[in-house]
C-alpha positions as CSV (number, residue, x, y, z in Angstrom):
1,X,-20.4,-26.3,-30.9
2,X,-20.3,-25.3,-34.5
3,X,-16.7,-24.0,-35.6
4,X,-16.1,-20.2,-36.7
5,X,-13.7,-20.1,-39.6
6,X,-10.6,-17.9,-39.3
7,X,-11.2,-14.1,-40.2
8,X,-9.4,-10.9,-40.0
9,X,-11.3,-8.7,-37.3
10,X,-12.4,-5.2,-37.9
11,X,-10.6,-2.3,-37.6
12,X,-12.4,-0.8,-35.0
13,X,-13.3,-4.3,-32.8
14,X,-9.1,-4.5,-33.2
15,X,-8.5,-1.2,-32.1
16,X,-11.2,-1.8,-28.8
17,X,-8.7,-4.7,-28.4
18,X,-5.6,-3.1,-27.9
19,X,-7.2,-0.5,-26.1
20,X,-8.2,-2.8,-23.5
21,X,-4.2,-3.2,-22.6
22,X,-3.2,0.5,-22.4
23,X,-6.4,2.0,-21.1
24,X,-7.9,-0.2,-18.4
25,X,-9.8,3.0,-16.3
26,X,-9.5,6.7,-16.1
27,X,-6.3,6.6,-14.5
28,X,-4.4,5.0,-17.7
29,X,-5.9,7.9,-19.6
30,X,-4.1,10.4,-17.1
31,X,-1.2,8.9,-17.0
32,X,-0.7,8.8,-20.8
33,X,-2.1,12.1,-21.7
34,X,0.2,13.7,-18.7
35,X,3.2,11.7,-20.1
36,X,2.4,13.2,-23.9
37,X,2.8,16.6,-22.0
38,X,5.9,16.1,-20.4
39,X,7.3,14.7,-23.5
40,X,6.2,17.6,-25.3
41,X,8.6,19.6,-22.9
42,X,5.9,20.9,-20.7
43,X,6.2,23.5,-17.4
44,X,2.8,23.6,-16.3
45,X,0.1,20.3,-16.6
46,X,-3.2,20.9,-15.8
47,X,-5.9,18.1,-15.2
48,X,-9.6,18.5,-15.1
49,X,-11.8,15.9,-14.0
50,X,-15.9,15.4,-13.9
51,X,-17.5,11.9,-12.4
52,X,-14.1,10.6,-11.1
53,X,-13.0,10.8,-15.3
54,X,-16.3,9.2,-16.5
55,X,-17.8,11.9,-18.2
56,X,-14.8,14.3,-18.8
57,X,-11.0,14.0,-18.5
58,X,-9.4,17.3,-20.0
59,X,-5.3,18.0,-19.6
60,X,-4.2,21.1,-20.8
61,X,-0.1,21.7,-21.3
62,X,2.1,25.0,-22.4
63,X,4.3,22.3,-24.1
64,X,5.8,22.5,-27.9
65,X,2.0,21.2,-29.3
66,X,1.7,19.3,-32.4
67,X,2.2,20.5,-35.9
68,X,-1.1,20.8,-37.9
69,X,0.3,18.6,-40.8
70,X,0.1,16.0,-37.8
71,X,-2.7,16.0,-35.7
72,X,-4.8,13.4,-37.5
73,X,-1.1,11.2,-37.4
74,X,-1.4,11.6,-33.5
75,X,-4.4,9.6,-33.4
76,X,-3.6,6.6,-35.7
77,X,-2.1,3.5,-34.3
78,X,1.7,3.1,-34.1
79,X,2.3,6.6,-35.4
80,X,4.9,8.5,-33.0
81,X,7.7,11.3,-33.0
82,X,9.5,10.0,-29.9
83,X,11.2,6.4,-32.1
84,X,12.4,5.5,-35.6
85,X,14.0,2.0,-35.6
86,X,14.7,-1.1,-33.3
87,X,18.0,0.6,-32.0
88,X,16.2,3.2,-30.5
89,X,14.1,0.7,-28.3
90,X,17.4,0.6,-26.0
91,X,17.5,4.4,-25.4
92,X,14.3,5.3,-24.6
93,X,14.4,8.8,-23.0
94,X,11.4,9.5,-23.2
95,X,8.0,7.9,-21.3
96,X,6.0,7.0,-24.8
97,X,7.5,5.6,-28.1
98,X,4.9,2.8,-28.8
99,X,2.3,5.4,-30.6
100,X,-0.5,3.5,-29.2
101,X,-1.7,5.8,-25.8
102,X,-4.0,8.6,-28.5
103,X,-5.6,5.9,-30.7
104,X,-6.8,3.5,-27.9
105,X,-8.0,6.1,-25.6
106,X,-10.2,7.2,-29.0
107,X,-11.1,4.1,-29.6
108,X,-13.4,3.7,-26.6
109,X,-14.7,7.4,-26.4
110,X,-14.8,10.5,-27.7
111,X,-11.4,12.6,-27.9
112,X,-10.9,15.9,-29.0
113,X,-7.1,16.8,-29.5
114,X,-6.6,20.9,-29.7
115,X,-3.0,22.2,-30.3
116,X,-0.8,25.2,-31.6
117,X,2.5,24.9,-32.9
118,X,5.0,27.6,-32.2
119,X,5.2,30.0,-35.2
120,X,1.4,29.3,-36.8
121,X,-1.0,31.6,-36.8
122,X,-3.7,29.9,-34.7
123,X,-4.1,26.6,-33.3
124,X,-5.9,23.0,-34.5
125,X,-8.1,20.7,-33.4
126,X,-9.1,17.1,-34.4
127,X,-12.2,15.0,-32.8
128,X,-12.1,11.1,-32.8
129,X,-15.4,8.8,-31.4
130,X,-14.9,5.3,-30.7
131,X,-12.0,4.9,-33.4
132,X,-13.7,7.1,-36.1
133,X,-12.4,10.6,-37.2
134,X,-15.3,12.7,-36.9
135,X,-14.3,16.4,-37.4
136,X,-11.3,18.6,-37.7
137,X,-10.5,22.5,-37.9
138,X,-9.4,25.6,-36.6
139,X,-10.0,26.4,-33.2
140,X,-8.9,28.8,-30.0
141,X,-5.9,27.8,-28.1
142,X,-3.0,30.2,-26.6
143,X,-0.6,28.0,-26.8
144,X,0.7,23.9,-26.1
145,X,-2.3,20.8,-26.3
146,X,-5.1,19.9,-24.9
147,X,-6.8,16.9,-24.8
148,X,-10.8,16.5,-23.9
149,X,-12.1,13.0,-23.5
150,X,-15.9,12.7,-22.8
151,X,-17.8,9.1,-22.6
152,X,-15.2,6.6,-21.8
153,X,-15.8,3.0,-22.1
154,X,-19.7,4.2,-23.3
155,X,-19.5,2.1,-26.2
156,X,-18.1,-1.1,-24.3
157,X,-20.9,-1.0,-21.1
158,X,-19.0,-3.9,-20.3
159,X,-15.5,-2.3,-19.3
160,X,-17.9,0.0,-17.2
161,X,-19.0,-3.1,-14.8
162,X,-15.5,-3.7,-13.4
163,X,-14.7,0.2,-12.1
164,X,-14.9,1.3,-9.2
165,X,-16.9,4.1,-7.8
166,X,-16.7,7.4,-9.1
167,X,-14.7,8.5,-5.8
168,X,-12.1,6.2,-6.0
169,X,-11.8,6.3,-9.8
170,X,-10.8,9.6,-8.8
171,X,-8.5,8.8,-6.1
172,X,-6.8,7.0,-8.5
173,X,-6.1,9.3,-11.0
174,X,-5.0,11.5,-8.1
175,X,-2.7,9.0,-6.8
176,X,-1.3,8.5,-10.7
177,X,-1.0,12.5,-11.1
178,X,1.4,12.8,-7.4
179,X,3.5,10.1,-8.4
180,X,3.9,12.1,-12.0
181,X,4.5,15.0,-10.0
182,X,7.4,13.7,-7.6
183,X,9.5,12.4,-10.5
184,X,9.0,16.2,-12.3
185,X,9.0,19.3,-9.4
186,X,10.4,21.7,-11.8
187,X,6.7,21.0,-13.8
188,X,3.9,22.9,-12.3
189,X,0.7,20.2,-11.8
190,X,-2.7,21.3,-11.0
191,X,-5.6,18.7,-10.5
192,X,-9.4,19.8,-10.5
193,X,-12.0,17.2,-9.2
194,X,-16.1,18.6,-10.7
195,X,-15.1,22.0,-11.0
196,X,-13.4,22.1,-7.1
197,X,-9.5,22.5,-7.2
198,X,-7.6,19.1,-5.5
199,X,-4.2,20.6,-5.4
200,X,-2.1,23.2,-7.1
201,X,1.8,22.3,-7.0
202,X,3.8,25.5,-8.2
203,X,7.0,25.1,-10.0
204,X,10.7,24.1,-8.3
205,X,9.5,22.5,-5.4
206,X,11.3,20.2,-3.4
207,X,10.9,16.7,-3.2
208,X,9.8,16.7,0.5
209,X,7.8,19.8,0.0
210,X,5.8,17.9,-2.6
211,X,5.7,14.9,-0.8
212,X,3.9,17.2,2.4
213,X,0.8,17.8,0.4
214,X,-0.1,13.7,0.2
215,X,1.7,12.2,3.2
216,X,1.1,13.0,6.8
217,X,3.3,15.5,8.7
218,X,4.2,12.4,11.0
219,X,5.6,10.8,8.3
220,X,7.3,13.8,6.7
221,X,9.1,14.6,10.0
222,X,10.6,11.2,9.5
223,X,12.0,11.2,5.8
224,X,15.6,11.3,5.5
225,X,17.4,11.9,2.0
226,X,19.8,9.3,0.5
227,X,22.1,9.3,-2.2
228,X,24.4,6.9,-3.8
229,X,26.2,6.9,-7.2
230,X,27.9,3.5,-8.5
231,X,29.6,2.7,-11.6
232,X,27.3,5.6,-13.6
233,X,23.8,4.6,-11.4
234,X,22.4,6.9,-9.3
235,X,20.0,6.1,-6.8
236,X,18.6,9.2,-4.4
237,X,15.2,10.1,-2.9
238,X,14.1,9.9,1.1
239,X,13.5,7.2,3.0
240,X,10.7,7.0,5.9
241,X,11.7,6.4,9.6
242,X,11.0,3.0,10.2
243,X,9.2,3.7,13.5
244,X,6.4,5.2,11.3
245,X,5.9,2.3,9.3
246,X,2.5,1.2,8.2
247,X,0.5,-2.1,7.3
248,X,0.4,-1.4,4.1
249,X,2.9,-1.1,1.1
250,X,1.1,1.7,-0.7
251,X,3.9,4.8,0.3
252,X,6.8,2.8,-1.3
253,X,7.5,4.6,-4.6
254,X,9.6,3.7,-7.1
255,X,11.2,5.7,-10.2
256,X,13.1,4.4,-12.6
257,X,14.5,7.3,-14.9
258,X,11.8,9.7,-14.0
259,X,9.1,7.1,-14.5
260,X,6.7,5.3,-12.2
261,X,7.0,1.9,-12.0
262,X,6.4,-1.2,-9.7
263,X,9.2,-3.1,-9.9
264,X,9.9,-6.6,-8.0
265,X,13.5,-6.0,-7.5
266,X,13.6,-2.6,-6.0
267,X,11.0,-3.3,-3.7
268,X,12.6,-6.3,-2.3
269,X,15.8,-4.4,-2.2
270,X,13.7,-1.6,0.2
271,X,12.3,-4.6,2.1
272,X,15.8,-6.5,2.5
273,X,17.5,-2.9,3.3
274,X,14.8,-2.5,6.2
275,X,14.9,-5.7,7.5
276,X,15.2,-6.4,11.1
277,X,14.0,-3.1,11.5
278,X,10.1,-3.8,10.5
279,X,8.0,-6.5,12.0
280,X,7.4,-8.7,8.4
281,X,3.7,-7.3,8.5
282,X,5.3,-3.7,8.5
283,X,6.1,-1.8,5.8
284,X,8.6,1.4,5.1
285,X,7.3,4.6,3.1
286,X,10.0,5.8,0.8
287,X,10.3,7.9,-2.7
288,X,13.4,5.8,-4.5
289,X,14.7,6.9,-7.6
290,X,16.9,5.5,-9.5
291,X,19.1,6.8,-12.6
292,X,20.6,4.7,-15.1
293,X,21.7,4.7,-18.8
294,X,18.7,3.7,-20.9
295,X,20.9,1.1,-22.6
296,X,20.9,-0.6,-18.9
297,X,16.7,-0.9,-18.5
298,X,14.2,-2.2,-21.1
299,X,11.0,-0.1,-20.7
300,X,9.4,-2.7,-23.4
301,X,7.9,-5.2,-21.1
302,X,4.4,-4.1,-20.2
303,X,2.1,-2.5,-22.3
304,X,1.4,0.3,-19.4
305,X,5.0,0.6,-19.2
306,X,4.6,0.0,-15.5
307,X,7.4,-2.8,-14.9
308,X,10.8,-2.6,-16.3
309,X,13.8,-5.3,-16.8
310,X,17.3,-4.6,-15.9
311,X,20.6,-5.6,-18.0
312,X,22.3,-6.0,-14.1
313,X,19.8,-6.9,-11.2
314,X,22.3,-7.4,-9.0
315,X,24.3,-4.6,-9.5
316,X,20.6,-2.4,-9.1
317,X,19.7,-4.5,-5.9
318,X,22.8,-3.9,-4.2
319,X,22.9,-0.3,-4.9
320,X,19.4,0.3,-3.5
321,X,19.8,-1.6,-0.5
322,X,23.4,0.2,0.0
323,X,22.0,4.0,-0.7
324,X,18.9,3.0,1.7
325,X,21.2,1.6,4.7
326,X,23.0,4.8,4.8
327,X,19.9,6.7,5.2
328,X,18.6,4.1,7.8
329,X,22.0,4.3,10.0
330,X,21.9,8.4,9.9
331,X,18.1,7.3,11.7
332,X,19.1,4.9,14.4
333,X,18.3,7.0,18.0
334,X,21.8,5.8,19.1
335,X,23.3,7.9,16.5
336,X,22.4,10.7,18.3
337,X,25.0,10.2,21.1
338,X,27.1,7.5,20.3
339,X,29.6,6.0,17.2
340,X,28.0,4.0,14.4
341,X,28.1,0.3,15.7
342,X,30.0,-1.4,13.6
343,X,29.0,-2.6,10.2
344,X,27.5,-6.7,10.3
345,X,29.2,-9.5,9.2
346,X,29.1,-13.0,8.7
347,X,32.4,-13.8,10.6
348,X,32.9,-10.7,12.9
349,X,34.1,-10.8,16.3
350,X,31.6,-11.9,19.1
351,X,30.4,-9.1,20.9
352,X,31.8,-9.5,25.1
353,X,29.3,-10.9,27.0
354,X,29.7,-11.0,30.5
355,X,27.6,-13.0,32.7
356,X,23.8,-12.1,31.2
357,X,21.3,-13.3,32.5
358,X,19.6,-16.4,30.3
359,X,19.2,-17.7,34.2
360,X,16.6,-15.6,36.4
361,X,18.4,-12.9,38.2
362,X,20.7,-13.2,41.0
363,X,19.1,-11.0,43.4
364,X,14.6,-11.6,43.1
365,X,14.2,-7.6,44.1
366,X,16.2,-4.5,44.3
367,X,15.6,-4.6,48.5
368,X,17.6,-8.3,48.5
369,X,20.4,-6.3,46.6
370,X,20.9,-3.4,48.6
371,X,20.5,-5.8,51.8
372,X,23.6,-7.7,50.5
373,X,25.8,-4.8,49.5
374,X,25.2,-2.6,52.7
375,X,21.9,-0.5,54.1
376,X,20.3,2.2,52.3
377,X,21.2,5.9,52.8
378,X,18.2,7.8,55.0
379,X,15.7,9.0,52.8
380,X,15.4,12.7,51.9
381,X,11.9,14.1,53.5
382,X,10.2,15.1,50.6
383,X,6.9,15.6,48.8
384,X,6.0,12.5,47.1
385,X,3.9,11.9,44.4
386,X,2.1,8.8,46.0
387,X,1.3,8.6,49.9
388,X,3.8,6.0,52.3
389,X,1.2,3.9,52.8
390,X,0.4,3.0,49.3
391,X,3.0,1.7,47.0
392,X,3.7,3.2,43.7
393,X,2.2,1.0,40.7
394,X,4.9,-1.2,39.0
395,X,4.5,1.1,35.8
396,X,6.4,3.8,38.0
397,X,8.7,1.8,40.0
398,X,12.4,2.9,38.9
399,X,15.0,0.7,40.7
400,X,18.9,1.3,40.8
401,X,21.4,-0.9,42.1
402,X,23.3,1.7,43.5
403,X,22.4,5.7,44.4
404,X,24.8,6.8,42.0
405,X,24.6,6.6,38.0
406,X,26.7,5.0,36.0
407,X,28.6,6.4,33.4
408,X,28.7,3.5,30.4
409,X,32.4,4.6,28.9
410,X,33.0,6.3,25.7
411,X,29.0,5.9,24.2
412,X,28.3,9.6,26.6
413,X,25.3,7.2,27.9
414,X,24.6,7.0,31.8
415,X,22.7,3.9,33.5
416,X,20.4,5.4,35.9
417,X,18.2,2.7,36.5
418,X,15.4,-0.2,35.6
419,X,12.0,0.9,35.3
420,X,8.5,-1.6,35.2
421,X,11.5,-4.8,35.8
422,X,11.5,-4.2,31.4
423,X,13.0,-1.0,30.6
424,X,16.7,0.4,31.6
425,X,17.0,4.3,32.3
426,X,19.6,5.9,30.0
427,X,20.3,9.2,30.2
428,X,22.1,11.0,26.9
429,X,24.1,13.9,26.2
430,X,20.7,15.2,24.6
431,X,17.5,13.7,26.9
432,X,16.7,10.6,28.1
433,X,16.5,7.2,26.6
434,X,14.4,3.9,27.4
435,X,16.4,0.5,26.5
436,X,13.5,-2.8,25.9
437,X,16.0,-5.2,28.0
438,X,14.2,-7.9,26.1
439,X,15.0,-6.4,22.3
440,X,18.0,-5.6,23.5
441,X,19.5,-9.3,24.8
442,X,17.7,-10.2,22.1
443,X,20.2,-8.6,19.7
444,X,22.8,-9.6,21.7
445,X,22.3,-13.5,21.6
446,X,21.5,-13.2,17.7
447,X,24.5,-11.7,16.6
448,X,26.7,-14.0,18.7
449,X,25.1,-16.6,17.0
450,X,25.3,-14.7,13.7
451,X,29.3,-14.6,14.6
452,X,29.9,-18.5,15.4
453,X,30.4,-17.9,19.4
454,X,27.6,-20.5,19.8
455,X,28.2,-22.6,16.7
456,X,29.9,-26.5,17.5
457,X,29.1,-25.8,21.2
458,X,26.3,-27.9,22.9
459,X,25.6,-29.3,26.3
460,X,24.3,-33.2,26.3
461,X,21.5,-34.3,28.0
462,X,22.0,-37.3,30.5
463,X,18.9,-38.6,29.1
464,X,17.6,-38.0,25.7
465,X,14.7,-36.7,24.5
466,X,12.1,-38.5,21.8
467,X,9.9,-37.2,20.0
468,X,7.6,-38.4,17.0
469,X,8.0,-36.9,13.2
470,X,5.6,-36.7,10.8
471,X,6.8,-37.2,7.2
472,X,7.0,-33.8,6.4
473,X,8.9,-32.8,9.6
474,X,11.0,-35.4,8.6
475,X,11.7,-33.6,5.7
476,X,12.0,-30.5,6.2
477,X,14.8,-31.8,9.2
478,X,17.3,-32.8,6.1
479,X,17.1,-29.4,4.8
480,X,17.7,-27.6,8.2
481,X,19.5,-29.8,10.1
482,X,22.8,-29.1,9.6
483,X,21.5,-25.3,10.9
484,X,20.5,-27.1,13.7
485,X,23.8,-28.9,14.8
486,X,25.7,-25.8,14.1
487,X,23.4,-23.9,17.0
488,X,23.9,-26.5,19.4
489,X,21.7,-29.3,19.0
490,X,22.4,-32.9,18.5
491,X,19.9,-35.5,17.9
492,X,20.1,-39.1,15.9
493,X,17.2,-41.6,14.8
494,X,15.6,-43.7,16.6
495,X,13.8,-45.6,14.4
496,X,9.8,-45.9,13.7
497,X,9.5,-42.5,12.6
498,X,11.0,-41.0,15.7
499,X,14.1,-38.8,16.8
500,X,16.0,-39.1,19.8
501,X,17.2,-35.1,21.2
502,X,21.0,-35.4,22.7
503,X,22.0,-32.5,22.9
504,X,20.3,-28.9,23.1
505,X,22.6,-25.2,22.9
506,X,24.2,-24.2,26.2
507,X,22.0,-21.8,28.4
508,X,18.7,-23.6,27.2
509,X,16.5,-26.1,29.5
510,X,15.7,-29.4,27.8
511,X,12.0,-28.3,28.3
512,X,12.6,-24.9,26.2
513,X,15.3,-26.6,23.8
514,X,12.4,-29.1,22.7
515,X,9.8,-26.5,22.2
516,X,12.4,-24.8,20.0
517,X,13.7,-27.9,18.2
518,X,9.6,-28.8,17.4
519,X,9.1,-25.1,16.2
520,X,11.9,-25.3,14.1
521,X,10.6,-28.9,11.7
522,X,7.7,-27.5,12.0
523,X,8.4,-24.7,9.3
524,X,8.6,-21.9,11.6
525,X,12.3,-21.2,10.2
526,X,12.8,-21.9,6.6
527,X,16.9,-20.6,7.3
528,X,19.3,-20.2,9.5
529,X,18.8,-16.4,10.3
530,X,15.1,-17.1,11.4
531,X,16.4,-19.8,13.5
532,X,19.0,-17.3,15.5
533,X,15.9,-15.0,15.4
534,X,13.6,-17.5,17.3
535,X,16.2,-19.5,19.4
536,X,17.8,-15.8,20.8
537,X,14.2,-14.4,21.6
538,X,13.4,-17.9,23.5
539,X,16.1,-17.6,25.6
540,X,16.7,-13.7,26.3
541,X,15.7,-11.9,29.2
542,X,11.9,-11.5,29.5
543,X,10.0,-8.0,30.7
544,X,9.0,-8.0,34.5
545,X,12.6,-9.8,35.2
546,X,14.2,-8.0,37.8
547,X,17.9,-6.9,37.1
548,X,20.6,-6.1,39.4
549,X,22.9,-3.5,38.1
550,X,26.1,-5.9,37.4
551,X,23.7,-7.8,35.4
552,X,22.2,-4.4,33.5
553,X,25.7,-3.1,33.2
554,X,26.4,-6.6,31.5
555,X,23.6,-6.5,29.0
556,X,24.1,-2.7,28.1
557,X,28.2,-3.5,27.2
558,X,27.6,-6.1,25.5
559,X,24.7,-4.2,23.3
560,X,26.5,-1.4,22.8
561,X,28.9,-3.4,20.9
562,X,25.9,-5.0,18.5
563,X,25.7,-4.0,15.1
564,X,22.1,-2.9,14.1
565,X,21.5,-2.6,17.9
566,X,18.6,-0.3,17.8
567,X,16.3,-3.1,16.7
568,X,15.6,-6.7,17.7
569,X,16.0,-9.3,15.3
570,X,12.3,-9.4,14.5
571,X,12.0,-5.6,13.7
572,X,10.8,-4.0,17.2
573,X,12.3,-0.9,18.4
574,X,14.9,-1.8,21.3
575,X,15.6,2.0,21.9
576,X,13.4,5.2,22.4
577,X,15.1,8.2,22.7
578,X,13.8,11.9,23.7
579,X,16.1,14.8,23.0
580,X,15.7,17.9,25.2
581,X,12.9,19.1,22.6
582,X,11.3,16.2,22.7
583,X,11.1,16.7,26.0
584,X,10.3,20.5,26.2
585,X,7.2,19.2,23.8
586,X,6.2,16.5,25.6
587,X,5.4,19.0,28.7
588,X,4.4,22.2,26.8
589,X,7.1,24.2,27.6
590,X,8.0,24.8,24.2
């Protein structure tokens, strides 16, 4: 291979370049001609679109416009009104300051930039192909800019081989436009796909109105505001129910001082704010915002401007998550009819637990039960939905321990019953409520582990269990073992590459505690929360187990007093509620 020698590029080849990091498909040309509006201080932002922004992109703005002295300055590299010196690099209020968006997007097509100043007689234009000015003059404009760009990327066919179709190039811009949009409802935004209108947002809406013209009423009905101010940051927005999550992370939205941006941080602050109310393949929809100095965030990291870097990440993480959990708690069904339940910590009292059942039931059916505390009141003659000679299917089979409900103390909840031998019968000040008996032991066993009432306390086998390790079990039983003997188990080596088991946590068979113990060095759990996670769902109570009402009234105390008790540890749902509407709904009477 022959060697180049060392050359300065051309202009233009160096301006196609740098154009390749701010303008990578239509979209970035939205984005930063939309942005040059707002800065301008526009109220209404109209975007035009033909061939998904292929052929045309025009936006049109009622903004403050250029003066005419500068409209050929607009379109040369680093040339910008919005910074003057370094200093200014740490109060960026605005969403450009580089002075690069203009020239780049000219570089690779051809722009023509039309704007009247306030106070002069008519307005300007100035037309730029591929990095060359070709023409500039008077021209027709009421007021504010516009900005036509025809023929992107038709002087570098090779940028055209890596976009999409012209449908989702559009969907794009349109996603890039709504997220403008959310962070600015006092601006008015119109966009207009080959001459048909997409959407037409008037002025001063409200943030869920705007959300309800791109998210699904289902969805809507389930955002709940949130707002938290701490030590001068501000972080608001709504925050999506987290029974209507989704499988994908495309609704979580973040805004850092008005502009879009996909940050690391805040995202896992949403995720760590949700958790153990999401499955891990789940995820939440939510429009965060967040306001800061702009001496606290550097906007100077991406060329795009699409990530940020914060002076304090874990002040900003803990805010998020903080502002978020107060939304989530307002969420929770029992918040409908009960007190908050109390907030989690590492070393809070043990919630009571009396007598539940990690053995099978006492009584195998609800006949053996009522046989042992006295016969059965005659039955009522009545209609019945399914003839005597055939027996109800187990989906409808409601069984109570007793004739009369229960009322569960202060929590204005009443036990009524089990129904399918998996769900427990609530009734609520409001409705009606269904209690997963699984989820909800579940949460029970984790959070006494999460409070110690399990740590130190194991029951030793008379004979103990070996089992081989590989090598990397091995391994990975020095990191977590400790976790291990702190949950109940004890084990020792036993030489040749294998591990004697004993001692296993009370309430757990050898068979079940070995299963565990292998899941565990296997990588299953990386920490100690996943192992309380998978050691409380092994041994909780299991759908189709039959419960006797001492045993339901047992679980229900017990969960009642469970922080986060309206989820199991692995995100499902331990509680469904229906208020009195819900019910009206459900059979058309409303």
């Amino acid at each position: 291979m022959s060697r180049r020698p060392i050359v300065l590029l051309p202009e233009a080849l160096r301006n196609q370049i740098a154009a390749g990091e701010v303008v990578e498909r239509p979209s970035s040309v939205v984005k930063e001609l939309a942005e040059n509006s707002l800065d301008a201080g526009a109220r209404r932002v109209d975007v035009e679109l033909a061939r998904g922004g292929l052929a045309l992109i025009a936006v049109q703005d009622d903004g403050g416009g250029v003066p005419p002295g500068e409209l050929a300055l607009a379109v040369t590299r680093h040339a910008t009104s919005k910074i003057a010196s370094a200093a200014d690099l740490w109060r960026i209020a605005t969403f450009g300051f580089r002075g690069e968006a203009l020239p780049s997007i000219a570089s690779v097509s051809l722009l023509r930039m039309t704007s009247r100043f306030p106070g002069e007689a008519e307005a300007r234009f100035v037309e730029v192909e591929n990095g060359r000015l070709r023409d500039e003059g008077p021209a027709a404009l009421a007021a504010g800019t516009r900005v036509e760009v025809r023929g992107l990327f038709q002087s570098v066919p090779a940028r055209l081989k890596f976009l999409r179709s012209e449908a989702t190039e559009a969907r794009r811009c349109q996603d890039i436009l709504m997220r403008m949009s959310l962070a600015r409802p006092d601006v008015a935004f119109s966009l207009t796909l080959d001459g048909r209108e997409s959407f037409l947002l008037p002025p001063g809406q409200e943030l869920a109105d705007r959300l309800a013209r791109f998210w699904p009423p289902a969805v809507c009905q389930g955002l709940r505001p949130f707002d938290l101010d701490l030590g001068g940051a501000r972080a608001h927005g709504l925050a999506g129910d987290p029974t209507t999550a989704q499988g994908r992370g495309e609704r979580i939205l973040c805004f850092v001082n008005g502009r879009a941006v996909q940050d690391r941080l805040l995202t896992r602050a949403a995720r760590n704010a949700y958790q153990g109310r999401l499955l891990t393949s789940e995820f939440p929809q939510l429009a965060l915002f967040l306001d800061l100095p702009p001496d606290e965030v550097d906007v100077n990291v991406h060329p795009a401007k699409l990530e940020v870097r914060f002076r304090d990440e874990g002040a900003i993480f803990s805010l998020v998550r903080r502002a978020l959990l107060q939304a989530l708690e307002a969420m929770a069904p029992t918040a409908l009819f009960a007190a908050p339940p109390p907030e989690p910590r590492e070393a809070a009292p043990a919630p009571a637990q009396r007598a539940l059942p990690v053995e099978p039931p006492k009584f195998a059916s609800y006949r053996e039960f009522r046989s042992s505390y006295g016969a059965a009141p005659a039955p009522v003659e009545r209609e019945d939905a399914f003839p005597p000679s055939a027996s109800p299917p187990p989906c409808f089979q409601v069984s109570s321990a007793a004739s009369a409900p229960v009322s569960l103390g202060d929590s204005g909840l009443v036990y009524l019953g089990q129904a399918a031998d998996t769900y427990l019968v609530l009734r609520t000040p409001d409705g009606l409520a269904l209690l997963d008996q699984h989820a909800a032991h579940e949460r029970v066993l984790f959070e006494n582990m999460r409070a110690g009432r399990t740590r130190g306390e194991s029951q030793p086998l008379a004979v103990a269990l070996e089992l081989d390790l590989h090598p990397a079990e091995a391994e990975l039983l020095e990191e977590i073992g400790p976790d291990l003997r702190r949950l109940g188990f004890g084990f020792r080596d036993a030489g040749a590459g294998r591990l004697a088991l004993t001692a296993v946590p009370p309430g757990l068979d050898a068979g079940k505690a070995l299963e565990y113990f292998r899941a565990a060095v296997s990588g299953q759990s990386r920490n100690l929360a996943g192992l309380w996670t998978m050691l409380s769902c092994r041994s909780a109570i299991k759908a189709g187990d039959v419960l006797a009402r001492d045993e339901a009234l047992a679980l229900l105390d017990a969960w009642l007093e469970c922080p986060e008790r309206d989820y199991c540890p692995h995100g499902r749902p331990a509680l469904v509620a229906f208020t009195s509407a819900d019910l009206e709904k459900l059979f058309k009477r409303k």
